[in-house]
C-alpha atoms as one frame of an Amber mdcrd trajectory, in Angstrom:
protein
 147.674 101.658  15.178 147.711 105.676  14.672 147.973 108.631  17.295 146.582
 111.612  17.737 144.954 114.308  19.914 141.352 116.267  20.307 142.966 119.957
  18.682 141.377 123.403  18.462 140.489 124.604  14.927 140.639 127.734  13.506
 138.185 131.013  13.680 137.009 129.531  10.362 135.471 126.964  11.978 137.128
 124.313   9.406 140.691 125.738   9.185 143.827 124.528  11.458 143.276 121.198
  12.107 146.319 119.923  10.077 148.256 122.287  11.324 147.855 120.851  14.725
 148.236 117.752  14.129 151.435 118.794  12.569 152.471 120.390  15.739 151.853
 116.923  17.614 153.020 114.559  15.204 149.833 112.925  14.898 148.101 110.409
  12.641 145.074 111.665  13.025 142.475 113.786  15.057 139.099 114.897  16.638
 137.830 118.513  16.771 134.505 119.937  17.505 132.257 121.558  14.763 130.787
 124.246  16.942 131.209 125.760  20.619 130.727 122.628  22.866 129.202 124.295
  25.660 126.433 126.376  22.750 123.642 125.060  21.667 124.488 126.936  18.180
 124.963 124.052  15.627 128.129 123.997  13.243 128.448 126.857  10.402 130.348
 127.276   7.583 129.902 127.839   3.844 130.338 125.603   0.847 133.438 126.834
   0.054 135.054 126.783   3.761 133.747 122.823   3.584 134.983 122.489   0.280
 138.660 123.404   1.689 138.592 121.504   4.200 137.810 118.070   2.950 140.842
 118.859   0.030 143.095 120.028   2.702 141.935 117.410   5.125 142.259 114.441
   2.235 145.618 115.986   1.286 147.230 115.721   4.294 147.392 112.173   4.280
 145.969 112.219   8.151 143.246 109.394   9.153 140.957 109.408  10.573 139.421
 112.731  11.918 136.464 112.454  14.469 134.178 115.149  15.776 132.631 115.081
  19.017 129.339 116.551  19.924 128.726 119.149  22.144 128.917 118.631  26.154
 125.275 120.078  26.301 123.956 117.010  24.094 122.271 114.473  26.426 120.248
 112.256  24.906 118.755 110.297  27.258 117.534 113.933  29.441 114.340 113.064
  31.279 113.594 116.760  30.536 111.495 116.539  27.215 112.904 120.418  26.079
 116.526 119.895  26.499 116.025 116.010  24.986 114.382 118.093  22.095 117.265
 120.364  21.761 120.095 117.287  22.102 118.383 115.369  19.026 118.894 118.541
  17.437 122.068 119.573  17.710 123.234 115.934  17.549 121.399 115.404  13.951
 122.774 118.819  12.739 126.500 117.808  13.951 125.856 114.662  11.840 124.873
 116.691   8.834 127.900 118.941   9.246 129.885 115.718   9.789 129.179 114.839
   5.863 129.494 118.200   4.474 133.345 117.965   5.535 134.292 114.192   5.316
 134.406 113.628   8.791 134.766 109.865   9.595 133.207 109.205  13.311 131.157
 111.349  14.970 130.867 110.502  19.047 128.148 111.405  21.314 128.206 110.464
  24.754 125.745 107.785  25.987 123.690 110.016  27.681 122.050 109.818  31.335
 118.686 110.075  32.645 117.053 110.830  36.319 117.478 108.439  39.185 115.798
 105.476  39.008 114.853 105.210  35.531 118.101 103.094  34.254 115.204 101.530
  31.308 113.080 104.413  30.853 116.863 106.659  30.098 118.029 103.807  27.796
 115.266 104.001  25.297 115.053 107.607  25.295 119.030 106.958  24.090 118.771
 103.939  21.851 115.819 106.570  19.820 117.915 109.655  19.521 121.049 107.432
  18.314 118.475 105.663  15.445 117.444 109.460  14.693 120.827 110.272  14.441
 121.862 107.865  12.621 119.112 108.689  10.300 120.491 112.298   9.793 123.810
 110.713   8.389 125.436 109.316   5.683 128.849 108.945   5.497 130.407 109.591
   8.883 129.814 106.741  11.386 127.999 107.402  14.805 130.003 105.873  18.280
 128.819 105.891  21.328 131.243 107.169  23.994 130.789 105.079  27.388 130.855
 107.070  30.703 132.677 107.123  33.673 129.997 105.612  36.320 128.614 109.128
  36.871 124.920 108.983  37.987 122.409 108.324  36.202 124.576 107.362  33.083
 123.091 104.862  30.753 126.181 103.059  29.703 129.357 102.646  31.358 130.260
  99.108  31.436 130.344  96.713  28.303 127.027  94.905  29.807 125.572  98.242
  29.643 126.934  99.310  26.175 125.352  95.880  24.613 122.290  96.612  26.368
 122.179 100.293  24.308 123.039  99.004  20.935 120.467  96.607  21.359 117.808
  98.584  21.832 119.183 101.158  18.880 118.802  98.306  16.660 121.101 100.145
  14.120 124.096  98.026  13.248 125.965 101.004  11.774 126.369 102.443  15.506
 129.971 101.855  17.036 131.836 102.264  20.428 134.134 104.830  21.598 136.286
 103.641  24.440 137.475 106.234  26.499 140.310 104.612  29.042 139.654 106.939
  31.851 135.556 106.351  31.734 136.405 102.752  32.138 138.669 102.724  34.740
 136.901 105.087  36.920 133.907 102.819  36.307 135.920  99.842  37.702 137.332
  97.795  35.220 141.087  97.116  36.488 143.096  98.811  33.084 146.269  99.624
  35.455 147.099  95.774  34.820 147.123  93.102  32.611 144.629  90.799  33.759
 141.951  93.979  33.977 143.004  94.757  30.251 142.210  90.915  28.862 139.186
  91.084  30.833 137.837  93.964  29.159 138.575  92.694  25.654 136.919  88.940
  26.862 133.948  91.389  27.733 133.876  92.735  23.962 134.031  89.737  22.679
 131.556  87.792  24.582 129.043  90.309  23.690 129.841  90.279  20.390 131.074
  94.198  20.096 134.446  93.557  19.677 133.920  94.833  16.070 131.928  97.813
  16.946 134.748  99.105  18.667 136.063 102.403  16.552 137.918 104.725  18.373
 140.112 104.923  21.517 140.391 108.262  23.837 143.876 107.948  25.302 143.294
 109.249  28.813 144.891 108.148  31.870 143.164 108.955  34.992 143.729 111.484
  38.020 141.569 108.937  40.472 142.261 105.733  41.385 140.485 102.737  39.960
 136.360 102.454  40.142 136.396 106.312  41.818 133.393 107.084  39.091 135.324
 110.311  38.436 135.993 111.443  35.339 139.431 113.812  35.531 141.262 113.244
  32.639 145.542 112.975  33.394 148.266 113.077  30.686 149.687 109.355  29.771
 152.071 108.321  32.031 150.870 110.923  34.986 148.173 108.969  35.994 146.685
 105.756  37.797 146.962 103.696  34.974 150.897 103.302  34.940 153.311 101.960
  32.279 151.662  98.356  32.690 148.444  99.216  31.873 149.250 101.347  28.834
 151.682  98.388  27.503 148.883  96.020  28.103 146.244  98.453  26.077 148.561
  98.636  23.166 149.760  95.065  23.070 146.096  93.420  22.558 145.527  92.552
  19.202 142.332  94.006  19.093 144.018  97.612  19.327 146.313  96.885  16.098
 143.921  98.638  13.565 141.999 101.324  16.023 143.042 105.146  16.561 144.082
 106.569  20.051 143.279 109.755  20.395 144.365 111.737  23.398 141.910 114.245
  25.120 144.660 115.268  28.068 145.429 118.109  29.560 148.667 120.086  27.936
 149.750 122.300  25.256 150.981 120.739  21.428 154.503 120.023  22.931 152.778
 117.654  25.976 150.620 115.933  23.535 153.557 115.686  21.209 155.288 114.062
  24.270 152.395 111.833  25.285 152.049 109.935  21.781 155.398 109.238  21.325
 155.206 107.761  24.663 152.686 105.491  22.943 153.995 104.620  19.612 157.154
 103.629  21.493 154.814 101.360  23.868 153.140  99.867  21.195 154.448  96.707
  19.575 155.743  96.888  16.450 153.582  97.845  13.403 152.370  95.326  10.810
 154.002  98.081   8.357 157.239  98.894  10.455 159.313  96.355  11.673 161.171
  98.283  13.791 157.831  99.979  15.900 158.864 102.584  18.121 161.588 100.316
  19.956 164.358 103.098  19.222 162.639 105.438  21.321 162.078 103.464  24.637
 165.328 104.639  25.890 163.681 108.532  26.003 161.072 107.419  27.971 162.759
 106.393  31.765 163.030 103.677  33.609 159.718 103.482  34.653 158.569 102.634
  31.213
């Protein structure tokens, strides 16, 4: 199980990125490639790419995501700005190789009201033209919170997606705040093995690649998607331990996209490594650090 947090990179585009994990104590990380609210895809020359995926390899961090632009929709009933999505999202890709990125996550899209089929295809096409456009970095799909007019949000919904993609190469990206604002009961136990029965009876327990580590400002099933450090929101201590304790989540990255400077995130994953049961390759886990972490955990 590794840690780590969404971090800003440098003016260069590439550079920074191990620094700030440094400054968090993370395992590993996700970044964007270019502004996420520009429709200007990622730039940088051979060289700048070149030092990154040394520096990058060197650091002994795994493993680093990207994650497309906000303006990327690709199911938009508007054919211009579906045009411009595919786009960016196949050039991201692209940029994704040139500097050894390992997962690259585009949200699942949402279309006009009414249309839940119609939206779904126009999705399932641009993630087979995506994953066209790449070769080495592996494409996840990020379920949404329940907003309107989202394609996938639930697990039913996901399978539905990857279906129709036909690609088996596409993954999941489970962000913990999406699902609980779309209902499924993560502040407990129960809610938690229900989700993971879920994966597994639709057979996508293995497409499952990547964690966002976001508690939640709104209460359970509230379709709102307000991200809230670990710990500060409606998720609680019991939910997190129950997260970390499944099996499933022994082998996957949690990466936090929560509000806070280096010193919060710092905060917030050793919150979780000392949650988390003990690693295959340490003994010991985190238990030393519970005491830090107050009663309530």
């Amino acid at each position: 199980m590794r840690f780590g947090a969404h971090v800003r990179r440098g003016s260069e585009v590439t550079t920074g990125v191990v620094e700030e994990c440094r400054r968090r104590g993370a395992d590993c990380a996700q970044i964007f490639l270019s502004n996420p609210r520009a429709w200007a895809p990622p730039s940088f020359t051979d060289e700048a790419a070149a030092r990154f995926r040394e520096g990058w390899a060197a650091s002994g961090l795994h493993p680093l995501a990207a994650h497309a632009p906000y303006l990327v929709n690709i199911a938009s009933p508007n054919h211009g700005f579906l045009s411009r999505s595919r786009a960016l999202a196949r050039a991201t890709a692209r940029a994704c190789d040139r500097l050894g990125v390992d997962l690259l996550v585009l949200h699942a899209g949402a279309g006009g009201d009414g249309e839940p089929a119609t939206a779904r295809h126009r999705a399932a096409v641009s993630l087979r033209q995506v994953v066209r456009s790449a070769v080495g970095v592996r494409v996840l799909v990020e379920l949404l919170a329940g907003t309107r007019g989202a394609v996938a949000s639930t697990i039913g919904e996901a399978a539905l997606l990857l279906e129709e993609a036909g690609d088996d190469r596409l993954g999941l990206c489970l962000d913990i705040c999406h699902l609980f604002a779309a209902g499924y009961g993560l502040d407990e136990p129960d809610g938690v093995d229900e989700l993971f029965s879920e994966l597994a009876e639709r057979g996508l327990t293995g497409r499952v690649a990547l964690v966002h580590a976001n508690d939640s400002e709104f209460p359970r099933g509230d379709r709102r998607d307000r991200h809230a450090p670990v710990g500060e929101g409606f998720i609680g201590p019991g939910g997190w331990r129950a997260i970390l304790s499944r099996p499933e989540a022994a082998d996957l990255p949690f990466v936090l996209e929560t509000p806070g400077d280096a010193a919060s995130h710092a905060e917030q994953i050793e919150t979780l490594r000392a949650v988390a049961p003990p690693s295959r390759d340490d003994p010991l886990g985190g238990q030393d650090t519970n005491s830090a972490l107050g009663p309530s955990w």
